[in-house]
N, C-alpha and C positions, 0 to 999 in steps of 0.2 A: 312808231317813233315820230319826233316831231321836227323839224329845221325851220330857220328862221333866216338859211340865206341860202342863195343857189350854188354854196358851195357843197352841199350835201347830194349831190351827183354820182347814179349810181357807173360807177366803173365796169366797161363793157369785159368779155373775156381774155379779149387780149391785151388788157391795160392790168393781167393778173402779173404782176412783178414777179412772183415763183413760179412760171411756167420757164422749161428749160432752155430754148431758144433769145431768152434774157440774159442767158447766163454770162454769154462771151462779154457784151456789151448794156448794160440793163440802162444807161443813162438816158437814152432816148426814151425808155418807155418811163421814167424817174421823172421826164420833161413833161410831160407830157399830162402825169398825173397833179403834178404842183399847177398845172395849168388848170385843170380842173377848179380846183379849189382848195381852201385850209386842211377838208376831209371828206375821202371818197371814201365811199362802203362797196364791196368789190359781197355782191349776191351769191354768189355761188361759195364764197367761202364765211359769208357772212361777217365779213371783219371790214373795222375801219381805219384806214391808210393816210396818214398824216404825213407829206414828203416834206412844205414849206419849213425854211428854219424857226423860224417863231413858233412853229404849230409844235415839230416835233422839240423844240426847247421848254415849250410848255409842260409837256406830256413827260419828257422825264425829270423836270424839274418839280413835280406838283406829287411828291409821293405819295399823299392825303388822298386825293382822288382818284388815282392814276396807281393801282395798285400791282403792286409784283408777288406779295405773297399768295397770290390764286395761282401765279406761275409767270414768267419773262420767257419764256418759248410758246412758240405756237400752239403745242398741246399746253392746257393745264398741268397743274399739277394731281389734283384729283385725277385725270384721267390716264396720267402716267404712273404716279405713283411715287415720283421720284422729285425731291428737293435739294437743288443744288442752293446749298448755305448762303452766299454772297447775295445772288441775284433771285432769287424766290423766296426771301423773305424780307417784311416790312417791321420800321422799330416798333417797340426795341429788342426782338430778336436779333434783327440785321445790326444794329448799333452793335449789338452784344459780341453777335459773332465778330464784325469786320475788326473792332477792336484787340482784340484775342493775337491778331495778327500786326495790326497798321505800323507799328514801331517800323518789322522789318521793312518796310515801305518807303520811309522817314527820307531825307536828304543824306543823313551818313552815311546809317547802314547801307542803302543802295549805291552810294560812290566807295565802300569798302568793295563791292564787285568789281568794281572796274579794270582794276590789273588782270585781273581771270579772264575777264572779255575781250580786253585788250589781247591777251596773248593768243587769248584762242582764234579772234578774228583774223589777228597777224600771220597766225599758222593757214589759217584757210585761205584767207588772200590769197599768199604768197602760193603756196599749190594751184589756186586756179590760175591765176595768171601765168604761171610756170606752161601750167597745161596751155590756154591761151584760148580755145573754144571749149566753153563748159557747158553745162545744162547745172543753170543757176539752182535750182532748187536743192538737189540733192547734194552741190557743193557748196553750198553757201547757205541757203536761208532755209532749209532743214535742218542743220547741225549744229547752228549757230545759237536758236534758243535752247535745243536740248542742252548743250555745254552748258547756257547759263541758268537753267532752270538748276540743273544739277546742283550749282555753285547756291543757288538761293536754296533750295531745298533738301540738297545731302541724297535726294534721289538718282540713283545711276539705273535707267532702265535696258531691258534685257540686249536691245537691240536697235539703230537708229531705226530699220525697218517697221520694229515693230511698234515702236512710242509714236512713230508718224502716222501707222495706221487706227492706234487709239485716238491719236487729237484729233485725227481727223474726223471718227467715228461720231467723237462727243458733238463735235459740230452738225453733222448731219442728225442726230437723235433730237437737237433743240428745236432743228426749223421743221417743214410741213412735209409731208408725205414722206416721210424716214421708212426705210427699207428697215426691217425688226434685225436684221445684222447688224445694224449699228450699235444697237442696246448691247447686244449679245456681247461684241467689241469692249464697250464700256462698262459691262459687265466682267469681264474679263479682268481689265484694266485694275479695278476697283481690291478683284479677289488679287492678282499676281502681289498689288499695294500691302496688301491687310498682311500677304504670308512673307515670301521672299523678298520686296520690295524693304518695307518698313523695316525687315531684320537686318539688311543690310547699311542701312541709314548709319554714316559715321554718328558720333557723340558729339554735342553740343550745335547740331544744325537742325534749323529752322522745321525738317519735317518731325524730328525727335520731341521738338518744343513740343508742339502741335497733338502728338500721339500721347506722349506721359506726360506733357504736364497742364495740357489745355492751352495754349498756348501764352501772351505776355502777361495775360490777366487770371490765367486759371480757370476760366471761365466755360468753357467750349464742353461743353457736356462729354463723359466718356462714352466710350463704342466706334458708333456710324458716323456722329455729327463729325467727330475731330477727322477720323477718315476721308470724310465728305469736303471737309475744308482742305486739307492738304491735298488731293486730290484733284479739287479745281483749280488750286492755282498750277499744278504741276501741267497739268493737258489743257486748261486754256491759253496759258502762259507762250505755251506753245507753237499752236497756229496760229495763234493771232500776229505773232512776231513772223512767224513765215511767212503772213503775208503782208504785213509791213517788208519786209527786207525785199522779197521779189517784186512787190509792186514799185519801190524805189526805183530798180535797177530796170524794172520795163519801162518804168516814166522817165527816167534820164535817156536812156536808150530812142525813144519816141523825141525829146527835146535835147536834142545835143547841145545845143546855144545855152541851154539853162544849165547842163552839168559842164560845161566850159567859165560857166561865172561863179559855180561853186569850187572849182580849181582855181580860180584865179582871186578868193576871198575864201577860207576855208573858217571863216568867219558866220559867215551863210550857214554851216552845216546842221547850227542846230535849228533853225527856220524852216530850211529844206525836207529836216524830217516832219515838220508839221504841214507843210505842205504838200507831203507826199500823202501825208494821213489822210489833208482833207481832200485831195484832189481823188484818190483812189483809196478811201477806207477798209480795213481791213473787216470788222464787223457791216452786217446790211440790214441787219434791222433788230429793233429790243420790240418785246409785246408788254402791253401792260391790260387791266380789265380795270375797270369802273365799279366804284362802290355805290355812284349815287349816278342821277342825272347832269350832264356836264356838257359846256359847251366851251368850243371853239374855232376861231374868227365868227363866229356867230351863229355855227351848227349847234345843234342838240343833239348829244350822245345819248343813248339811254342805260339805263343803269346795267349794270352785268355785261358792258358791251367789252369785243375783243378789240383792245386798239394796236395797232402796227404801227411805229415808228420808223421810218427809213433814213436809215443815219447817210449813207452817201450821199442821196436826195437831196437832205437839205443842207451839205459841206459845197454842194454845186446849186444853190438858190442865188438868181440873181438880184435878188431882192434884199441879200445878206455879203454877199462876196463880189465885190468887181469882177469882169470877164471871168469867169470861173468855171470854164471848161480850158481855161490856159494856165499850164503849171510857172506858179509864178515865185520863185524861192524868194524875192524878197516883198515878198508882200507883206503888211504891218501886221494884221489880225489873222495870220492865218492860224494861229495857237488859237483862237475862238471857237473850231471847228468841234463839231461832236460827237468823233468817231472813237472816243472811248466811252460815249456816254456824256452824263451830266449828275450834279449833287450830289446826293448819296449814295447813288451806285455808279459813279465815275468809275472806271475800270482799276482795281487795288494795281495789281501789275503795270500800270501802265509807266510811270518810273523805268522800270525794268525795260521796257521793251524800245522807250526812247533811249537809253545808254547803248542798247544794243546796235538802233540804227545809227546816232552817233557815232559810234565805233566802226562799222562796216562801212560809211561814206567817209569817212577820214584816211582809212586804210588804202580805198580805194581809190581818192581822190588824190593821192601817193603818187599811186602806181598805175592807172587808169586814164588814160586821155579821151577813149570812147569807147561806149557798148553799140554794137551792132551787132541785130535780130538775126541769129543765126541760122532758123528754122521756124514752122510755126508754131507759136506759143500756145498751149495748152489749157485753157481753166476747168479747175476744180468741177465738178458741177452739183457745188455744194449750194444750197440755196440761204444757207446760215453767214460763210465767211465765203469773200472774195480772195483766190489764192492760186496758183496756179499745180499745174503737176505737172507739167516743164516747159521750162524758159533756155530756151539754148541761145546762149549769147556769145558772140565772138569780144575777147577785150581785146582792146590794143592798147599796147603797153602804149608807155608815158615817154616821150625820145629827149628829153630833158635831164 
């Protein structure tokens, strides 16, 4: 392969972002690689890692070169086996499918959820704060997108237990070195959908569209694909929003100053959740592979190369964001950020999951004067989504 600038610097072992000890905090090593250059190729895995915002704004914005139907996870798709609709496939498949669905997506329909969220958020609130020391996840930003996934898709899954050990599953099968239980999980998931799941689906919701009728367009092929599409949105929908919601509540927690100015303008709240996005992303990276030879800031890709985007990387580029390792709720362009992605494959959910945070800091910002870390917090050690699996937070009520 060729480079044409010395940004094409091979990335030593431990500038490998998916090794475990990145997990709690991977920023520094996210520093570290943008310091490098536009794109490092990390030898031992053979992949090239794009953290700058421009680079990785290029990479998902350029679907033509920058392909996802070979696969947007770190395994291909040939070597999985497996095509998740949305994001492993390029137009106009992808046009075909995402369309099938986008309606329910739209400004309406998704503000027709809101009373359901609203009530549900109002119900959990109010328990945890009743309680007073929680461990946020399991009270609050685990239940919160099941409720609403439910409400968009007519799915009631068997158990909170058990839907959080699938979404969780699917996340860990996308990124590198997956444990073959995880498939097993989402294999699972897929069958409990096809039998018990999908029969219990009330009439006229979103996963019924989907299964009988192809969804808004009719389009969606019958069997697996339509399965496949309901499917992802029901278990990404998921943790993604569980870790937008907990990572909120760890970042106001860490900046009390900052969630004292979102109480005191509740105006703020919808900024804040983009802020929360870019400051601590909930997705950590999309793959995509090269059709042709392709360069960027001046590197040469070579064709069939595996490219690694790191969406939190470049939400904290200082070359795109002022101070931006400081959560700053009113800052102008933080909605710029690329933590659902970009283009075409902007994350379909992502609507949903912003009403959800809007909803939970509004609630909060009620009844909440401050979170204080009540234990130590926990992450995932998912290498796919940043998320925790517990946050024990002290609230203190609002004396107002």
């Amino acid at each position: 392969m060729s480079s044409r600038s010395p940004g094409a610097l091979a990335g030593s072992a431990e500038l490998d972002p998916f090794r475990l000890e990145h997990v709690a905090d991977p920023y520094p090593v996210y520093a570290r690689l943008r310091e490098l250059g536009p794109v490092v190729h990390l030898p031992e895995r053979d992949l090239w890692v794009v953290t700058r915002y421009e680079s990785v704004s290029a990479v998902l914005r350029d679907h033509r070169r920058f392909l996802s139907g070979l696969g947007s996870s770190y395994e291909r798709v040939a070597e999985t086996g497996f095509r998740a609709p949305f994001i492993d496939n390029d137009p106009p498949e992808h046009t075909r499918i995402r369309r099938s669905v986008q309606p329910r997506f739209q400004r309406g329909p998704v503000e027709q959820l809101r009373p359901g969220i609203r009530a549900a958020t109002e119900h959990l609130v109010e328990a945890a704060v009743a309680e007073g020391e929680v461990d946020v996840v399991p009270a609050l930003s685990q239940p919160l997108p099941d409720l609403a996934i439910r409400q968009l898709t007519g799915i009631t899954p068997p158990d909170t237990a058990t839907i959080t050990e699938w979404a969780d599953s699917v996340m860990h099968m996308i990124g590198p070195d997956a444990d073959p239980v995880h498939a097993a999980r989402v294999m699972a998931s897929f069958e409990w959908l096809a039998g018990p799941g999908a029969a219990g689906m009330p009439a006229h919701c979103l996963g019924r569209l989907i299964t009988e009728q192809g969804g808004e367009t009719g389009l969606l092929h019958e069997g697996q694909e339509r399965l496949l599409t309901l499917g992802s949105i029901w278990l990404a929908g998921i943790d993604s929003t569980n870790s937008l919601l907990a990572n909120a509540i760890h970042a106001f927690a860490l900046f009390p100053d900052v969630w004292d100015a979102v109480r005191a303008d509740p105006g703020l709240i919808g900024n804040a959740v983009e802020e929360v996005l870019r400051w601590d992303s909930p997705f950590k990276q999309f793959f995509r592979r090269t059709c042709t030879e392709v360069e960027i800031g001046g590197v040469a890709l070579p064709a069939d190369a595996d490219v690694c985007a790191i969406l939190p990387a470049a939400n904290r580029d200082p070359q795109r964001f002022a101070d931006p390792d400081t959560l700053d709720v009113t800052r102008p362009d933080a909605r710029h950020h690329v933590a659902f992605g970009a283009s075409i494959h902007l994350c379909i959910g992502a609507p949903v999951a912003r009403l959800e945070g809007v909803e939970l800091l509004t609630a909060l910002a009620a009844r909440v004067r401050r979170f204080e870390i009540a234990g130590p917090p926990v992450r995932n050690p998912n290498r796919e989504i940043r998320n925790f699996t517990s946050l024990p937070i002290r609230l203190i009520k609002d004396q107002m």
